[in-house]
C-alpha positions, 0 to 999 in steps of 0.5 A: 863910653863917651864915644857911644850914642847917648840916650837921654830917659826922661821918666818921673821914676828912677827904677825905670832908669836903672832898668834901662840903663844896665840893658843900654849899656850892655847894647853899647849905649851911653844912658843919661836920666833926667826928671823933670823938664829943667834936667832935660833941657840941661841934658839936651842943651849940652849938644851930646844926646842922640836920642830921647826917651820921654813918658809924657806922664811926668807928675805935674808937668805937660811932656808934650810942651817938654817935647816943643822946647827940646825940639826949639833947642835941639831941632830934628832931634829924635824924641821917642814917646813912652805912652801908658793906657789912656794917653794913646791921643796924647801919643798921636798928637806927639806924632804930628808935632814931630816925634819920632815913634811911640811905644807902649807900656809894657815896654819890650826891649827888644822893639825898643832896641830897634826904634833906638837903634834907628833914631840914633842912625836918624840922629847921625847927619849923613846927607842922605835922601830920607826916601833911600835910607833903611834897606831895598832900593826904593823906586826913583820917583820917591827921589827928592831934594825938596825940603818939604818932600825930604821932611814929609819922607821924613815923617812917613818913616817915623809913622812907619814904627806905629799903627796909626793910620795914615791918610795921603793925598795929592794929584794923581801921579805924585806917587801916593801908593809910592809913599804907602809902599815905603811907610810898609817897608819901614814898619814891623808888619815890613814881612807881611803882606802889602796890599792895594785896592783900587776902589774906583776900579772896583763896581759898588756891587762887587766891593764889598766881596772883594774887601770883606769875603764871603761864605759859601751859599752867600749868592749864587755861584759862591760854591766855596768861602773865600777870604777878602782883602782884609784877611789877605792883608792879616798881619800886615798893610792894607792900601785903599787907594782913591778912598773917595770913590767908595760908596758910604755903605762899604765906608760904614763896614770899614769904619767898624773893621777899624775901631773893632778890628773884625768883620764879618764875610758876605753872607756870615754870621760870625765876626772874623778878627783881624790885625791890619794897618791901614793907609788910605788915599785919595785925589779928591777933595774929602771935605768937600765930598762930606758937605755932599753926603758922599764921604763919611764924616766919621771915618774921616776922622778915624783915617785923619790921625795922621795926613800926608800931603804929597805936593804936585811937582810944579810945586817942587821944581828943583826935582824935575830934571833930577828925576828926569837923569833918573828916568833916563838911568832906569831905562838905559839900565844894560845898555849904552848911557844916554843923556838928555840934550840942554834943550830938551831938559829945558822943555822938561823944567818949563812944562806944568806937570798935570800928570806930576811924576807919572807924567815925567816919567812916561816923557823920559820913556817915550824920549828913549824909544824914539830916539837913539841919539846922544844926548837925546833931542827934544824932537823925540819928546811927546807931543805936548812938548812940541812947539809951532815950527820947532823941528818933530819927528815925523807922524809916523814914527811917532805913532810906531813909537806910541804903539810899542810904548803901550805894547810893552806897558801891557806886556809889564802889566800882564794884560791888565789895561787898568794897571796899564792905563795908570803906567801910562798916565792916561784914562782907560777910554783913552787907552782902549782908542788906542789900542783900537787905533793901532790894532793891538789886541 
């Protein structure tokens, strides 16, 4: 038994001990018991744990300051809280100070097995990126090397186990519903839906309906009953992107979805349950919309549990040109490799990112389309990367080049020219000049 992964239960009552340490051995763990904050540390210091299980409701003791000092012995070990009725805040502040999940009494061995089973693999040092551990390939601009985006993957995956929900924020194009998408992937509603709503692209007239529903006869043309996003979402994840663009009205019905977990279709009478986690994101400054009366204070701190700050990528430099070869991987994928010539990757690390990793990518894309070079040069680079007299292709080309560029960004997005103007990295006035300056239809 010495060579299996050993738990550490850190509970106040020895039957619980007992219990779980005939389950874990027949799982092929090693089970260790300690009762107070003095036996864990002891047990932690020793150097063999790989995991903890601690109930923060230890007698006299506060599990949470039990929790700081194993993490100043033992940092990054991974600490699973053990949560009864009425120390659910207690749970959510363990979260953020770094545990790795919480789970509620009464336990269910078969999910404890599961969260044990993905601290201890947490526990192992492999060196791998946090943002590819755990199953399907995740998209390469969640690629890092970054410490702070390696501990903020890091703590999207331990969030993953729970439903709390979870508010991101950063710069348009730093990958927001990229973090969403693997918060899902990681979590037990993984087999259900994932779905993203776009609040800014939706008309205040129209939210409502497209959020919660409606019931036949609710306005004219309503000739059925159609379920919203929210039951289109039952089960599983429900993104609202651009959170901040949404009128205080529809915030006050979404407020009440999420402490009472119903809500009622346009024109109904009756609530609906439903069973929904939810993520929420925003570019916008939140407190700065509730001073203006534009934000919800309320649901501000029902969607703030937990706050996840993705950097711009100015702020994480070291990431640039790995992305960038990347990048460049994905679109030669099938055909001949590629690299990108010295000077273009240093034009590459020396420009400012105010489309962050939205923007790098759509550089990398127009490089492949306009070169067929090897390595590629940084005359095939867009325009913002030029420079005075440095050498440039010619208008022409570059115009060709832009107009497939949009025409396959449309075709991948099934005609759709928000979805397309996003990919693309620019406003949607922006890509209807465009296309009314090459022709496209």
């Amino acid at each position: 038994m010495e060579n299996n992964p050993l738990i550490l239960v850190v509970d106040d009552n020895e039957n619980v001990y007992k219990s779980l340490l005939l389950n874990f051995r027949q799982e092929g763990f090693s089970c260790l018991w300690a009762a107070d904050s003095g036996q864990t540390l002891a047990a932690v210091g020793s150097g063999r744990v790989s995991a903890v299980l601690m109930d923060l409701s230890l007698g006299r003791e506060d599990g949470i300051e039990i929790m700081r000092e194993v993490f100043r012995l033992r940092p990054g070990l991974p600490v699973i809280i053990i949560t009864g009725y009425g120390t659910f805040e207690a749970a959510v502040r363990a979260i953020k100070l770094g545990a790795f999940d919480f789970l509620a009494k009464p336990l269910e061995f078969d999910r404890l097995l599961e969260v044990i089973g993905k601290a201890v693999r947490f526990s192992t040092p492999s060196g791998a990126d946090p943002a590819r551990e755990g199953g399907d390939e995740p998209d390469p601009r969640l690629f890092t090397r970054d410490p702070a985006m390696l501990e903020l993957c890091r703590k999207a995956r331990r969030l993953a186990a729970t439903d709390i929900p979870v508010l991101v924020t950063g710069e348009s194009g730093t990958g927001k519903e990229l973090l969403a998408e693997l918060i899902h992937r990681h979590s037990g509603r993984r087999d259900r839906a994932f779905i993203r709503v776009n609040c800014s692209a939706i008309a205040e007239t129209l939210i409502d309906d497209e959020l919660f529903g409606h019931e036949r006869g609710a306005f004219t043309g309503a000739v059925q009953a159609k379920p919203g996003l929210f039951e289109q979402a039952d089960g599983g994840t429900l993104h609202l992107d651009e959170i901040g663009d949404m009128n205080p009205a529809t915030q006050a019905k979404i407020l009440r979805t999420l402490e009472n977990g119903r809500l009622r279709r346009v024109g109904g009478i009756q609530d609906v349950p439903v069973d929904v986690r939810i993520i929420a994101s925003t570019n916008r400054n939140l407190h700065e919309l509730i001073e203006r009366g534009r934000f919800r204070r309320d649901l501000f701190y029902r969607l703030n549990s937990v706050l996840l700050h993705l950097p711009p990528l100015r702020e994480r430099t070291g990431d640039i040109l790995p992305l960038a070869r990347l990048f460049l991987d994905e679109f030669m994928a099938g055909d001949s490799p590629r690299r990108l010539a010295p000077e273009t990757e240093s034009r590459l690390a020396a420009h400012a990112w105010p489309g962050n990793v939205r923007e790098l990518r759509n550089a990398v894309k127009v490089a492949t389309i306009i070169s067929d070079s090897d390595p590629i040069g940084p005359e095939a680079l867009p325009e913002q990367f030029q420079a005075g007299d440095r050498a440039r292709p010619a208008p022409g080309r570059l115009d060709a080049a832009e107009a497939e560029l949009i025409r396959r960004t449309l075709r991948d997005s099934r005609g759709n020219k928000r979805k397309a103007s996003e990919r693309l990295g620019i406003s949607r006035r922006t890509l209807y000049n465009k296309l009314e300056r090459y022709g496209i239809d």
